[in-house]
C-alpha positions as CSV (number, residue, x, y, z in Angstrom):
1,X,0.0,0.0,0.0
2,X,2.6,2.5,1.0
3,X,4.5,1.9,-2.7
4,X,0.8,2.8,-4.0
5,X,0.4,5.8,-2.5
6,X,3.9,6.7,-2.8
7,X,3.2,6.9,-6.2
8,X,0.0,8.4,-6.7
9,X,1.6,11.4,-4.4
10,X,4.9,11.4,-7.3
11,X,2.6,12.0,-9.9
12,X,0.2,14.4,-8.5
13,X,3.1,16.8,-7.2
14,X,4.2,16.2,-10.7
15,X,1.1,17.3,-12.1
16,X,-0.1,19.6,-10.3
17,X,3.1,21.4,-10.3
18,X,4.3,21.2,-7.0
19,X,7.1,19.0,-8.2
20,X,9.7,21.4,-5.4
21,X,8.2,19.2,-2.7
22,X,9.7,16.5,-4.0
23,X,13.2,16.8,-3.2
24,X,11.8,16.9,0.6
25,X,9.7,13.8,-0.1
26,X,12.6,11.7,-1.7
27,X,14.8,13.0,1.6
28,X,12.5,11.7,4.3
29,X,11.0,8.5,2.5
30,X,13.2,5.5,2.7
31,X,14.9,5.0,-0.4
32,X,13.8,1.9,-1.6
33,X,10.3,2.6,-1.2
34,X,11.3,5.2,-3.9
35,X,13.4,3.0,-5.6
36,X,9.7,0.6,-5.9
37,X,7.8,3.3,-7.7
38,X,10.4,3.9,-10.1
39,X,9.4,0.2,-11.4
40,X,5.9,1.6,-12.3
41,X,6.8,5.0,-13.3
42,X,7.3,6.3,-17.0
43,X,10.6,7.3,-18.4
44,X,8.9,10.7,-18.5
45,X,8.1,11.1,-15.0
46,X,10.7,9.6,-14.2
47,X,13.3,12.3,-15.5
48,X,10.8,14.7,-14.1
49,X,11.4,13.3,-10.7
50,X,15.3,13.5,-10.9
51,X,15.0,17.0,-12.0
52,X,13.7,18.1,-8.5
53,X,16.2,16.5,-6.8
54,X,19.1,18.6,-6.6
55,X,21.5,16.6,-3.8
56,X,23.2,13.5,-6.1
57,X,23.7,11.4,-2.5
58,X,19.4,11.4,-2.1
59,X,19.8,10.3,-5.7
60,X,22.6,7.6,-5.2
61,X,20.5,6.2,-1.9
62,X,17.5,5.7,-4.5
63,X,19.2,4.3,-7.5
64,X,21.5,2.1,-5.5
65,X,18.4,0.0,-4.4
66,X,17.6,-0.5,-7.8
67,X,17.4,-4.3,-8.1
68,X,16.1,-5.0,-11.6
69,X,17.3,-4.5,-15.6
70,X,14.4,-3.0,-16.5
71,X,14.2,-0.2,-13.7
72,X,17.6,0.7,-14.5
73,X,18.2,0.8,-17.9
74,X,15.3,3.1,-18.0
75,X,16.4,5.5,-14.5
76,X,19.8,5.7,-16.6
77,X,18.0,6.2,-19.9
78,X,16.5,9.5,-19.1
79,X,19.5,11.1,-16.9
80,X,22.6,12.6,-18.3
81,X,25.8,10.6,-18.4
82,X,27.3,13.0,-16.9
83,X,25.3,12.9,-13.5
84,X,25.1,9.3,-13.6
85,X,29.0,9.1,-13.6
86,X,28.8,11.7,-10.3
87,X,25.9,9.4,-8.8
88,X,27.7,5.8,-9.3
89,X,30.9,7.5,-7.9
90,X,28.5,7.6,-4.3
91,X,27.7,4.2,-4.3
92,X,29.2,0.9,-3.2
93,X,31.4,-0.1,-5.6
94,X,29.0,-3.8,-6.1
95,X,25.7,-1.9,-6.4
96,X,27.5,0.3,-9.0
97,X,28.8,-2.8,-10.4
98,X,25.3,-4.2,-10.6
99,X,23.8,-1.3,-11.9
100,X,26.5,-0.7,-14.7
101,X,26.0,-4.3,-15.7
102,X,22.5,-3.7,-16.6
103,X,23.5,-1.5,-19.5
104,X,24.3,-2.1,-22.9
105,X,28.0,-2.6,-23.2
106,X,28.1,0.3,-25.3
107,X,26.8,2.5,-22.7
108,X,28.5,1.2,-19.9
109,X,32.0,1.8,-21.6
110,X,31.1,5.4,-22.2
111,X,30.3,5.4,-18.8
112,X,33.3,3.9,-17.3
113,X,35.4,6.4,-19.5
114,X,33.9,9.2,-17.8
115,X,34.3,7.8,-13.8
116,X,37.1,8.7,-11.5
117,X,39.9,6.8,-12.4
118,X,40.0,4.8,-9.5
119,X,36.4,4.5,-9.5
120,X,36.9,3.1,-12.9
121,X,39.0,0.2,-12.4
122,X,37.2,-1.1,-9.4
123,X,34.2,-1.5,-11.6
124,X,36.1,-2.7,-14.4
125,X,37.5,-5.2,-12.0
126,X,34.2,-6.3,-10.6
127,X,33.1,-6.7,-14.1
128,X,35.2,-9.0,-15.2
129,X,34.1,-11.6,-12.9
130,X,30.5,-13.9,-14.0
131,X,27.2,-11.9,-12.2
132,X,26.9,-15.5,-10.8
133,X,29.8,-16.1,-8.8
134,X,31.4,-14.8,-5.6
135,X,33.3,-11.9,-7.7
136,X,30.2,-10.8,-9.1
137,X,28.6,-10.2,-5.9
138,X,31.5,-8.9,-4.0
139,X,32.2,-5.7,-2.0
140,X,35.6,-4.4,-2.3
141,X,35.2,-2.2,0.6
142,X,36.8,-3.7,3.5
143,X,39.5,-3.2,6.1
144,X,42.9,-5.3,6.0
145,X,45.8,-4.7,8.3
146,X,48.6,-6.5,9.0
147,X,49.5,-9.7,11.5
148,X,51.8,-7.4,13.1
149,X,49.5,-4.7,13.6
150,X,47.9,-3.7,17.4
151,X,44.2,-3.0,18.1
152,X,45.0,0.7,18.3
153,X,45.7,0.6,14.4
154,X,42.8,-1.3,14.0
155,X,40.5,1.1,16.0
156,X,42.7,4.4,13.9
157,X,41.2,2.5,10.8
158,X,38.2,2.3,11.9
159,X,38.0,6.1,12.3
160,X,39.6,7.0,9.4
161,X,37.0,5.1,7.2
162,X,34.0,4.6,9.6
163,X,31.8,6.7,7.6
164,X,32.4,4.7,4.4
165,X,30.1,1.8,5.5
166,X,29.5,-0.5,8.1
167,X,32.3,-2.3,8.8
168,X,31.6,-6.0,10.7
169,X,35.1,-7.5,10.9
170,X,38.7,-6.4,10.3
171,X,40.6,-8.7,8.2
172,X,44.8,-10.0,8.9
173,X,47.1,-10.7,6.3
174,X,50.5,-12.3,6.6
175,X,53.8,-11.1,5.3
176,X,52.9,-13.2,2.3
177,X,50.1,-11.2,1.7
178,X,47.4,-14.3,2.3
179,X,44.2,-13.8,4.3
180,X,45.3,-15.5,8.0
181,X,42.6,-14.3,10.0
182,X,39.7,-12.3,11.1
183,X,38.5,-10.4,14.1
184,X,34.9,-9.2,14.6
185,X,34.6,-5.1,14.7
186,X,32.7,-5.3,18.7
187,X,36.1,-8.0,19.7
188,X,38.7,-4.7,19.9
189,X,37.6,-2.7,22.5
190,X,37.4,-6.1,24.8
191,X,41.5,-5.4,24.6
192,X,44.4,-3.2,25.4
193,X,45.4,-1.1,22.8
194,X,48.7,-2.4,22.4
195,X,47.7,-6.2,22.2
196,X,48.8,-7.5,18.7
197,X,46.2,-8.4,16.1
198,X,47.5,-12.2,15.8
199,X,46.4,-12.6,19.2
200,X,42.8,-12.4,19.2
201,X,42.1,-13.3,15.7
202,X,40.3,-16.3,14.6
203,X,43.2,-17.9,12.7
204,X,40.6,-20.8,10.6
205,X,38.0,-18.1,9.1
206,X,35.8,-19.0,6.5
207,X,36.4,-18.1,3.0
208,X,35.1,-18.2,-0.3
209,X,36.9,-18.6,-3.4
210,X,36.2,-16.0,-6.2
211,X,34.5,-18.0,-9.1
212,X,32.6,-20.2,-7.1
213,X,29.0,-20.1,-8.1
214,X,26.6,-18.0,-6.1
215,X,24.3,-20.9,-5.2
216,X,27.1,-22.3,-3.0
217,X,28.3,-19.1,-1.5
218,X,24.9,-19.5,0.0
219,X,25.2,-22.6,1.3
220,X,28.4,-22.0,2.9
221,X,26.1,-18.6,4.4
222,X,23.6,-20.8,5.6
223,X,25.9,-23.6,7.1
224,X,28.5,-21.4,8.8
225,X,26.0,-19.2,9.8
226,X,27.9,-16.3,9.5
227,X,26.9,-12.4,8.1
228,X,30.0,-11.9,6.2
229,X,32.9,-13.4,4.7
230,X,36.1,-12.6,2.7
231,X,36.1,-13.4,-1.2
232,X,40.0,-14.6,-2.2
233,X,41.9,-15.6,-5.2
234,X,44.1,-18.5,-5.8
235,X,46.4,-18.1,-3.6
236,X,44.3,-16.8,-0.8
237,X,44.4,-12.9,-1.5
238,X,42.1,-10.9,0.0
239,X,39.8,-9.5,-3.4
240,X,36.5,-8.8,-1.5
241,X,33.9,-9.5,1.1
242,X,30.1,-10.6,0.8
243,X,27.7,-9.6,3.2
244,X,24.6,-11.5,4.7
245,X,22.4,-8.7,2.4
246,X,24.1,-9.4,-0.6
247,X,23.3,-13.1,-0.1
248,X,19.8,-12.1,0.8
249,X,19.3,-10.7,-2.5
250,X,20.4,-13.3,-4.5
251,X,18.5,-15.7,-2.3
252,X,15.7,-14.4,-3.0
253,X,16.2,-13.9,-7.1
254,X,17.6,-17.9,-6.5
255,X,13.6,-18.7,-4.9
256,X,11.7,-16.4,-7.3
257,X,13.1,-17.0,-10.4
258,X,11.3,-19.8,-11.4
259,X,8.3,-19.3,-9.9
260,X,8.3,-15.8,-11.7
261,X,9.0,-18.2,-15.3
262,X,6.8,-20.7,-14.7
263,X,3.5,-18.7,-13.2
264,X,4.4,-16.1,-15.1
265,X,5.1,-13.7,-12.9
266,X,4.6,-9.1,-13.8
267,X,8.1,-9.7,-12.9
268,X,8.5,-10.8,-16.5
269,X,8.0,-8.8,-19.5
270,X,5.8,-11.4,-20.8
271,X,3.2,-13.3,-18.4
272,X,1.4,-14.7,-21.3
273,X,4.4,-16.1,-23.1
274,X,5.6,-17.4,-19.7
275,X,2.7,-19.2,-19.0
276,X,1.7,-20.4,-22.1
277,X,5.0,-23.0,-22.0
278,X,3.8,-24.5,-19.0
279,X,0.1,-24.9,-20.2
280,X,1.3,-26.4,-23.4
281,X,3.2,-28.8,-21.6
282,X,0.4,-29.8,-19.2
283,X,-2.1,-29.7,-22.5
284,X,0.1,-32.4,-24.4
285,X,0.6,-34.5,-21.5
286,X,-3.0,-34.6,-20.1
287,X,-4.2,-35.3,-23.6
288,X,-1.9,-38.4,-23.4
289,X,-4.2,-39.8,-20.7
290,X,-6.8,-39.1,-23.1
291,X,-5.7,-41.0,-25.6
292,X,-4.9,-44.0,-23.2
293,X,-8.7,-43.8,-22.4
294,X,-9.7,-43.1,-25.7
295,X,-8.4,-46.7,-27.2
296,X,-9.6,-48.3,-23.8
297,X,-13.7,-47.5,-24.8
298,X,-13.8,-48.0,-28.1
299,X,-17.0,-50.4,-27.2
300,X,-18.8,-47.7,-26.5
301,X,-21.1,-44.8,-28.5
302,X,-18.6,-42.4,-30.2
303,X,-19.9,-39.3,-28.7
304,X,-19.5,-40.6,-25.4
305,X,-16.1,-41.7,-26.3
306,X,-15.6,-38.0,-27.5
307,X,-16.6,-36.9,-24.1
308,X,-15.0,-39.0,-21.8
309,X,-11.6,-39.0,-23.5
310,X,-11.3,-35.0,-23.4
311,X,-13.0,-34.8,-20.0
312,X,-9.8,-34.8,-18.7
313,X,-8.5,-31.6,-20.8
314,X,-12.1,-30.3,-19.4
315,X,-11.3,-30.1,-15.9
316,X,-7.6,-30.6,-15.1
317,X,-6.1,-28.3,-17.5
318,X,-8.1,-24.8,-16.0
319,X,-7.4,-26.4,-13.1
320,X,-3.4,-26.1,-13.4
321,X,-4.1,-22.6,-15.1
322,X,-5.9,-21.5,-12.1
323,X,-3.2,-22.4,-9.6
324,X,-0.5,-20.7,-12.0
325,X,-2.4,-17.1,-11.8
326,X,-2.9,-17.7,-8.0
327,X,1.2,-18.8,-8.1
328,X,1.5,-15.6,-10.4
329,X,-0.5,-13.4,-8.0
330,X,0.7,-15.0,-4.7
331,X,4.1,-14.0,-5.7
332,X,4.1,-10.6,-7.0
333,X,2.6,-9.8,-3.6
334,X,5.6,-11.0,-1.8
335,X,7.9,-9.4,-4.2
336,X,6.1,-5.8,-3.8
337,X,4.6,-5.7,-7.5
338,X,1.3,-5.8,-6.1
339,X,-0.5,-3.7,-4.1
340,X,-4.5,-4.5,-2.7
341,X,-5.6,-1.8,-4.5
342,X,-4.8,-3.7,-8.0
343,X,-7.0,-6.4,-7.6
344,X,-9.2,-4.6,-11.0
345,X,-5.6,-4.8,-12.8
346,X,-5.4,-7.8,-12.5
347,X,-8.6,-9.2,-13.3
348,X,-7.8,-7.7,-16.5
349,X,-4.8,-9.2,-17.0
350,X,-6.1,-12.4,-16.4
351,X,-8.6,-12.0,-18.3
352,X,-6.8,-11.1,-21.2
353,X,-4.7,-14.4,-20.4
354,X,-7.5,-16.4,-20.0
355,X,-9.0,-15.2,-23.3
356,X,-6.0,-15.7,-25.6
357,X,-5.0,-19.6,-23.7
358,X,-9.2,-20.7,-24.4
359,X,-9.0,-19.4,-27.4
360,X,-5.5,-21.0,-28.5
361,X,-6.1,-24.6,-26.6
362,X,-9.6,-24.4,-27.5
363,X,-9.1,-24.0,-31.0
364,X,-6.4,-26.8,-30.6
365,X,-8.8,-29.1,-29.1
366,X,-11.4,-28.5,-31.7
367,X,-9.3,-29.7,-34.9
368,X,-7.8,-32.3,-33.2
369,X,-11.2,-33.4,-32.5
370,X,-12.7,-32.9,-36.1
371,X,-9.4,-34.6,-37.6
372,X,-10.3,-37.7,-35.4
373,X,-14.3,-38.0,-35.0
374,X,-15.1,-36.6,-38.5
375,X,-17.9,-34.0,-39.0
376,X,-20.0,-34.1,-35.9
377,X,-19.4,-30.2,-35.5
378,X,-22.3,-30.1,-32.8
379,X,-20.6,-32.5,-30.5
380,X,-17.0,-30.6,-30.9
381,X,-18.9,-27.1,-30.6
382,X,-20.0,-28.1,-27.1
383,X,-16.7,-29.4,-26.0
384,X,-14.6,-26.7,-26.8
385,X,-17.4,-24.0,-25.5
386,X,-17.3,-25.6,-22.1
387,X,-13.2,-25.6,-22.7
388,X,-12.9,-22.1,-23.7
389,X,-15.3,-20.7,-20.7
390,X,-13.5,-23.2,-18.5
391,X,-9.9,-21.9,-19.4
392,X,-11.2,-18.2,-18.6
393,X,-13.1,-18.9,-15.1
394,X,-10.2,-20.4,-13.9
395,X,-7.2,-17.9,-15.0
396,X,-10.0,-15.1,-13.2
397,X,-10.3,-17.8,-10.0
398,X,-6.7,-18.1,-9.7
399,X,-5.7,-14.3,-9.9
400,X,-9.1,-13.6,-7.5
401,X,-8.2,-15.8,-4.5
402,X,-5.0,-14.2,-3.0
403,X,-6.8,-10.9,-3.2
404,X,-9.6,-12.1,-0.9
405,X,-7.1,-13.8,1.7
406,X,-4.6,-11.4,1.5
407,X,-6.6,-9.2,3.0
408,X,-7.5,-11.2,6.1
409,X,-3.6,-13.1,6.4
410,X,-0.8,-13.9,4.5
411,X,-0.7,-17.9,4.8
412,X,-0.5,-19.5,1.9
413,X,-2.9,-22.6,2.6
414,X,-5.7,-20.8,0.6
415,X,-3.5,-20.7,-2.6
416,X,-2.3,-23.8,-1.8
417,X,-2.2,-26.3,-4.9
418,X,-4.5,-28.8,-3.2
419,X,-6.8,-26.4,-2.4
420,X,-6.9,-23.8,-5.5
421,X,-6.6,-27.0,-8.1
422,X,-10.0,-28.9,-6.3
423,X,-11.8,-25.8,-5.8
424,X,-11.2,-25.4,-9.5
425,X,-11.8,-28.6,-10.8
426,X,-15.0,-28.4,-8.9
427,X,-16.2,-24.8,-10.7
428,X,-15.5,-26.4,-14.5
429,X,-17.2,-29.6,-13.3
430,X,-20.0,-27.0,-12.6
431,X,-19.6,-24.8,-15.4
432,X,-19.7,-28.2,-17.6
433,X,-23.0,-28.8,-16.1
434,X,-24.8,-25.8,-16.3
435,X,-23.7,-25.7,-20.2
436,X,-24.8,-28.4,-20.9
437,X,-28.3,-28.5,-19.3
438,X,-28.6,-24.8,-20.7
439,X,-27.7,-26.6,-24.2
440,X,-30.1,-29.4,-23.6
441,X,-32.8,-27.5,-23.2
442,X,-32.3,-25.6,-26.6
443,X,-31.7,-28.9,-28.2
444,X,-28.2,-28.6,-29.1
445,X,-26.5,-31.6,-26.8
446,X,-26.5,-34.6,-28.3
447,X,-29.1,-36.6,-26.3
448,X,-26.6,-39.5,-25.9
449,X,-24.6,-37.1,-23.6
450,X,-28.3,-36.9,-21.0
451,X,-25.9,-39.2,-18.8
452,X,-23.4,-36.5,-18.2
């Protein structure tokens, strides 16, 4: 709600021109709650809204939460090179790696040309390492001192660069240069200022190597259970840290991901072409089992035969559709995509979804049908009518339901596959029924289907 309003305050100030206020607005509202409503923002207001805000470091807080491709390529599309150089230069040197990843290489060389020089090789050294691996995650801001060194040089360090970031551990090398140890930021002032570093440092800390894949960066987070830890090359060089936030992120992209492909999560720029991979998939496969029972009744009256082999499609198939819009729904509320307030949204979207998958599968199922029963067009109408309105009711069910229990809770047994796939299969059973006693009754179902 608050990224809702947040926005419909942006574009009214905008509007209305009292865009001044915003600079005061972007200073007191967390950045990424700012960051958020550039996601849903056009390019156009977007340039507006970095026009009103003069200080680059309210600026660098906003764009460094930036998280996706999208949002950035189109922050960095509207502002002038020039500023975005001055902004990147005030941010961590792995957000601004991120962030300078997202761009077309073309862009991001122009852009690295015009960054301090030392600014400039930090990112170009970040870069070179795989997004997916320890390097392309890691922080090169950190504090290293050596074996030799006291806690009084530790805690001078600490005051010379305190206001850099939040340090969480001060790092020992030996004379050979190699990571040897590590000593927890709040451990110092437990000693004299003259006690040597090697004395109280943990001389067995864990370490990550720099190409090692992301995925098991968090493992060794989540079995060590530690907040931070030192990235190192070959020969045990200190390179870089990652942070417990940094694996955060990346946890979460890790989880989402494939829900986000597979439901088709607003995440992705296309939710219809997402989903429509999965349903395929579940079409062919389901209609598998209906050719299995289609050569298993071949004793019996063809237009049952018709019916019973594609009852199947008729009910399981919205079914799965309905849990992937609840999946697809469910999610972008976690994520922040998704406010209360755009429960109308999305019954358009689904809508639109629905519409284009019963048209597609239904027009699928009715030549496949003609090609194999011959020209009883009256039967095949009334499958693929019950298919089409079936495919619809459930891509609207699925996006409806975590709307009405998001507003009472946040568990997730009402989207729950057991529960959103039977409540489903129960309202095309219904919606079969009512069809077909409605087509009955005007004489257009075959009487041999009275049974059903």
């Amino acid at each position: 709600m608050k990224t809702s309003i947040l926005q419909k305050t942006i574009l009214k100030l905008l509007k209305t021109g009292h865009a001044r206020n915003i600079h005061t607005l972007a200073d007191r509202v967390h950045p990424a709650d700012m960051a958020a409503t550039l996601e849903v923002l056009d390019p156009e207001s977007i340039k507006l809204l970095f026009d009103q805000i003069s200080d680059n470091k309210i600026v660098a807080r906003i764009i460094a939460t930036i998280k996706d491709k999208e949002t950035a390529s189109k922050t960095f599309g509207v502002l002038k090179r020039e500023r975005i150089c001055e902004i990147l230069n005030l941010i961590n040197p792995d957000d601004s790696a991120d962030l300078v990843g997202f761009l077309p290489s073309k862009d991001a060389s122009a852009i690295l040309k015009l960054l301090k020089k030392e600014t400039s090789i930090v990112l170009n050294g970040l870069l070179k390492y795989a997004p997916n691996t320890a390097g392309g995650i890691m922080n090169t801001k950190y504090i290293i001192l050596d074996k030799k060194d006291a806690v009084i040089d530790a805690v001078r360090e600490l005051k010379a660069n305190g206001h850099t970031g939040p340090y969480i551990n001060i790092y020992i090398k030996n004379q050979k240069q190699e990571l040897c140890g590590i000593i927890p930021v709040s451990n110092l002032f437990s000693y004299p200022s003259d006690t040597p570093l090697s004395k109280i440092m943990d001389d067995n800390p864990v370490l990550v190597k720099v190409n090692l894949h992301q995925s098991k960066v968090i493992n060794i987070f989540n079995r060590y259970g530690i907040i931070e830890t030192a990235v190192v090359d070959k020969d045990k060089k200190m390179l870089g840290i990652i942070t417990s936030d940094d694996i955060a992120t990346r946890t979460e992209k890790e989880a989402s991901k494939d829900v986000q492909e597979i439901s088709g999560s607003l995440s992705v720029k296309n939710p219809l072409k997402a989903r429509f991979l999965m349903a395929t998939i579940s079409f062919i496969l389901i209609s598998i089992s209906s050719y299995v029972i289609l050569n298993n009744l071949r004793f019996l009256n063809t237009q049952l035969i018709e019916l019973l082999c594609v009852f199947p499609l008729l009910i399981i198939l919205p079914a799965l559709l309905a849990f992937q819009s609840s999946s697809s729904t469910s999610r972008d509320f976690d994520i922040g995509l998704l406010e209360t307030s755009s429960f109308f949204s999305i019954i358009k979207l689904e809508f639109k979804i629905g519409l284009a998958m019963g048209l597609f599968f239904s027009a699928m199922l009715g030549t496949v049908l003609f090609l194999y029963f011959g020209n009883t067009i009256k039967d095949h109408a009334v499958i693929v009518v019950c298919f089409f309105v079936n495919i619809v009711a459930s891509c609207i069910f699925g996006g409806i339901i975590p709307f009405i229990f998001r507003k009472k809770n946040h568990s997730y047994i009402a989207v729950s596959a057991p529960v959103i796939i039977s409540i489903s299969a129960i309202i095309s059973a219904s919606i079969y029924l009512a069809l077909s006693i409605y087509l009955l009754s005007i004489d257009i179902i075959p009487n041999s289907w009275k049974i059903f």
